[in-house]
C-alpha positions in Angstrom: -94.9 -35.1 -107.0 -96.9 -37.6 -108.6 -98.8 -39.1 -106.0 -99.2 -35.8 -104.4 -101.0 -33.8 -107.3 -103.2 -37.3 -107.7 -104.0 -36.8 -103.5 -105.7 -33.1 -104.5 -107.2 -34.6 -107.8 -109.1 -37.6 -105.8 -109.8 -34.7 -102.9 -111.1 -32.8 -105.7 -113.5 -35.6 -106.4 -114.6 -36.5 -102.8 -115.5 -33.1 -102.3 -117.3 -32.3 -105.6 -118.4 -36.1 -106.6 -121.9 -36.2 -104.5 -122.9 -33.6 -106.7 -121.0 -34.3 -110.3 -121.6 -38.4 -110.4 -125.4 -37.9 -109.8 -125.6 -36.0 -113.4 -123.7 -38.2 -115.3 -126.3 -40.1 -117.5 -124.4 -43.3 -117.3 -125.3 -43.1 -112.9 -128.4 -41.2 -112.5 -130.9 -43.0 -109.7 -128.0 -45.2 -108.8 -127.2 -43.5 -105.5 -125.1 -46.4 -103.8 -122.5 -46.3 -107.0 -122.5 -42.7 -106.8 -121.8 -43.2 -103.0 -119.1 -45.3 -103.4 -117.4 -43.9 -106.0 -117.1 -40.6 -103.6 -115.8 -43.0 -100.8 -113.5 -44.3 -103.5 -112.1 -41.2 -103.7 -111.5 -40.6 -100.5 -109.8 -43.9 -99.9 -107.6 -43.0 -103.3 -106.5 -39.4 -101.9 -105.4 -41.5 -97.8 -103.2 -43.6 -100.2 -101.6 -41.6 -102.4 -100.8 -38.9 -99.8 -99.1 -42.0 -97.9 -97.4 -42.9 -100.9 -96.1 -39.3 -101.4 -95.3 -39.2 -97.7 -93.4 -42.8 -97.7 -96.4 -44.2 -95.5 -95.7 -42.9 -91.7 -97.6 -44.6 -89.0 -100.3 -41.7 -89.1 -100.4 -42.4 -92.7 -101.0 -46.1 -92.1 -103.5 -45.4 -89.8 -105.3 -42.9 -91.2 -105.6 -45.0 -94.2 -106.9 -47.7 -92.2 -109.5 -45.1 -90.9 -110.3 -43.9 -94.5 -111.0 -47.9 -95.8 -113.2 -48.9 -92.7 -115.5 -45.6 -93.4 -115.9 -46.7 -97.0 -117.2 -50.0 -96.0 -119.1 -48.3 -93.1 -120.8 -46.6 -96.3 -121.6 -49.5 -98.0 -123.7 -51.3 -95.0 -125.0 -48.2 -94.4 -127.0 -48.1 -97.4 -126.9 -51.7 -98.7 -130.6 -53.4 -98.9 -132.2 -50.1 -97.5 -130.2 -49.9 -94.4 -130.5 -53.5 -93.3 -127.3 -53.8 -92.3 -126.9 -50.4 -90.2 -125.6 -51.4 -87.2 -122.9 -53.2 -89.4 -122.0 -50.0 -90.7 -121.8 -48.3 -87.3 -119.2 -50.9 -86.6 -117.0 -50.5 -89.0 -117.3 -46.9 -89.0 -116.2 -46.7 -85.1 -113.0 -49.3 -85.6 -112.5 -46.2 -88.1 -113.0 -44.0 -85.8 -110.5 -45.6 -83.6 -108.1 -45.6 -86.1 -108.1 -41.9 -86.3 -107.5 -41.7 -82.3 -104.6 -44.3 -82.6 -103.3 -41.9 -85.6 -103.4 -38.9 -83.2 -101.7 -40.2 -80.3 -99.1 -41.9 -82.3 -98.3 -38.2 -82.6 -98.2 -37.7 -78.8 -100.7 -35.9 -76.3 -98.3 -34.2 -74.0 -99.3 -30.4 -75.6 -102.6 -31.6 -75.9 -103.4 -32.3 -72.2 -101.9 -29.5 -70.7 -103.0 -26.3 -69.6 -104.9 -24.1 -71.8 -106.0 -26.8 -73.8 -107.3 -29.0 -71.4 -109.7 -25.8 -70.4 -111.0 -25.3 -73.8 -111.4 -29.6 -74.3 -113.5 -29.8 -71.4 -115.8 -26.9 -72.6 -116.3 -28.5 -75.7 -117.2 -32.1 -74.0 -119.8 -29.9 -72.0 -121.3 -28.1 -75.3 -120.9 -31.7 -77.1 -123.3 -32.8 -74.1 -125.6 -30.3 -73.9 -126.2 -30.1 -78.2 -126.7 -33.9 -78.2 -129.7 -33.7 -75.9 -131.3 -31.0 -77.2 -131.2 -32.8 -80.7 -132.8 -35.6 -79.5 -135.6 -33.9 -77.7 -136.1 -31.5 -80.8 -136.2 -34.1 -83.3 -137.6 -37.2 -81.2 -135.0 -39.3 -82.5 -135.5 -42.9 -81.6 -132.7 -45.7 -81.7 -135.0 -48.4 -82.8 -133.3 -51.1 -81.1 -130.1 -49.8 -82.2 -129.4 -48.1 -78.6 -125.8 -49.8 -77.6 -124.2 -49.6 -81.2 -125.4 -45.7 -81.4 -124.2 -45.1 -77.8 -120.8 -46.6 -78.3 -120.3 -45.0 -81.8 -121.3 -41.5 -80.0 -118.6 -42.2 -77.4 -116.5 -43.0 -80.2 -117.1 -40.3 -82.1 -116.7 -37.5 -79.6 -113.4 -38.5 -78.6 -112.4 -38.5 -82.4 -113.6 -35.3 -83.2 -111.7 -34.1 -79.2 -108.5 -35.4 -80.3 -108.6 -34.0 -84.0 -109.9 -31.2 -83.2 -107.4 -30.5 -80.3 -104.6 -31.3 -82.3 -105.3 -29.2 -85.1 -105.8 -26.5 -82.5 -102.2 -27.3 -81.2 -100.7 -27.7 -84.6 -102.5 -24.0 -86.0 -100.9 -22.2 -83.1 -97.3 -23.8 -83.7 -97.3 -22.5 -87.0 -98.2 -25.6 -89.2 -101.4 -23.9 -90.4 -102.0 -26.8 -93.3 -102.6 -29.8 -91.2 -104.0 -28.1 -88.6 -107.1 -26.8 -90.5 -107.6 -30.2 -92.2 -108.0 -31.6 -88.8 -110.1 -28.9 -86.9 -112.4 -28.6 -90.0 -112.5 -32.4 -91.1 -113.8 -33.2 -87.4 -116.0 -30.5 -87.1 -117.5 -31.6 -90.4 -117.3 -35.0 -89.4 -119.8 -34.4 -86.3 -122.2 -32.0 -88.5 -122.4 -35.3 -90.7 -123.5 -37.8 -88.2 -125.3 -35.1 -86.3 -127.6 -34.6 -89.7 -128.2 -38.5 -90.0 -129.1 -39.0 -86.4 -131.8 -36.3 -87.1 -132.1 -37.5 -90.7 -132.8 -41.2 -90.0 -133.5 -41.9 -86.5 -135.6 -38.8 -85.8 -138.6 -36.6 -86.5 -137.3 -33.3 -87.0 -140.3 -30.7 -85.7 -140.0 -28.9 -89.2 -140.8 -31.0 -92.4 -137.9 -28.8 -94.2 -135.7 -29.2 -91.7 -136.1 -32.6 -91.8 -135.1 -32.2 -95.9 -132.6 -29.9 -95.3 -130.3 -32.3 -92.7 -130.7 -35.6 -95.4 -129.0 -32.9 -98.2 -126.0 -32.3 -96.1 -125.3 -35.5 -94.9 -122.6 -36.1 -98.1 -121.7 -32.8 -98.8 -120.2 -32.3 -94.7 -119.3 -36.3 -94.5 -116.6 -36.8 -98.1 -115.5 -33.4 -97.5 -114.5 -34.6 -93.9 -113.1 -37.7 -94.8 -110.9 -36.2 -97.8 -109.1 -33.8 -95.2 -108.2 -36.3 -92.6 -106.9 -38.1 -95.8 -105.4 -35.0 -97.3 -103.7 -34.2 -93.9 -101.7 -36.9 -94.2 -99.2 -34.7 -96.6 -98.8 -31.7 -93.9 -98.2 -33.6 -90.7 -94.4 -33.2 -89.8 
């Protein structure tokens, strides 16, 4: 029960920390400590759900996932972005993590019909949004082309088997892990979507361009702290 209650506390803090850490006299203007603290969190609620849960394989790798996106957060930011494609990296082995931690659950209800219907549907509005958010914002991969094309990849075949399984696991009843999946990946690709327009583009609208950099954290440790709280609901 222990570890469990302290899973929700840290959750609490991934979800609410982007906002509560930058007012605290003590961390005001240091926004990579305030950063890391919320990916701290995140990290904290993977491992005590795994401890609560006796540490499954999908616990293990989701953990995994949760450790390699906090040090994905760190290169992002560290010496103004220096290191970028460094956090790309890590955050894709993260990624991959999550996939391993899905199928380690099996795909047989995922790929069968009607799912496989709906998956490809999605793939084809994944593919359409991404080029129309390039055009619109003129984003430009400033040499970073490959690493950004293989985290994409990446990335939409996270969120497609996430998001799938939650879908499976909502309609067979489990409603708790389901929704922590299908939300944490759909907040998950609102997160990178805003720093692809946020960083590497020009949005057409100077507010829009405001208004994507301000939800970067409050979609991303949100995301990140339901694939870690989902941990506890998986059967």
């Amino acid at each position: 029960m222990f570890f469990r209650t302290a899973a929700f506390v840290f959750a609490a803090l991934a979800f609410i920390g982007d906002f509560v850490f930058k007012h605290i006299p003590a961390l005001k203007g240091k926004k990579m400590t305030c950063k890391m603290m919320c990916s701290g969190s995140f990290v904290l609620t993977g491992i005590c759900a795994a401890l609560a849960t006796g540490f499954t394989n999908y616990g293990a790798y989701m953990v995994g996932g949760l450790m390699l996106g906090a040090v994905g957060d760190f290169f992002l930011d560290y010496k103004e972005s220096k290191y970028f494609n460094t956090g790309t990296l890590f955050f894709g082995m993260g990624h991959i993590l999550y996939i391993i931690s899905m199928l380690s659950l099996g795909i047989a209800d995922i790929l069968v019909q009607p799912y496989l219907g709906q998956l490809a549907f999605i793939v084809a509005g994944l593919a359409v949004m991404s080029v129309i958010v390039v055009l619109l914002n003129k984003i430009s991969f400033r040499g970073k082309n490959k690493p950004v094309a293989v985290y994409s990849l990446v990335l939409i075949v996270s969120f497609l088997a996430a998001f799938s399984r939650g879908m499976v696991e909502i309609t067979q009843g489990n409603m708790a892990y389901g929704i922590c999946l299908a939300v944490a990946s759909s907040l998950f690709m609102v997160s990178d979507t805003c720093i692809a327009i946020h960083v590497l583009g020009k949005a057409p609208l100077e507010f829009f361009h405001r208004m994507t950099g301000a939800m970067i954290n409050p979609t991303y440790f949100p995301a990140q702290a339901l694939f870690a709280l989902s941990i506890l609901f998986v059967d």
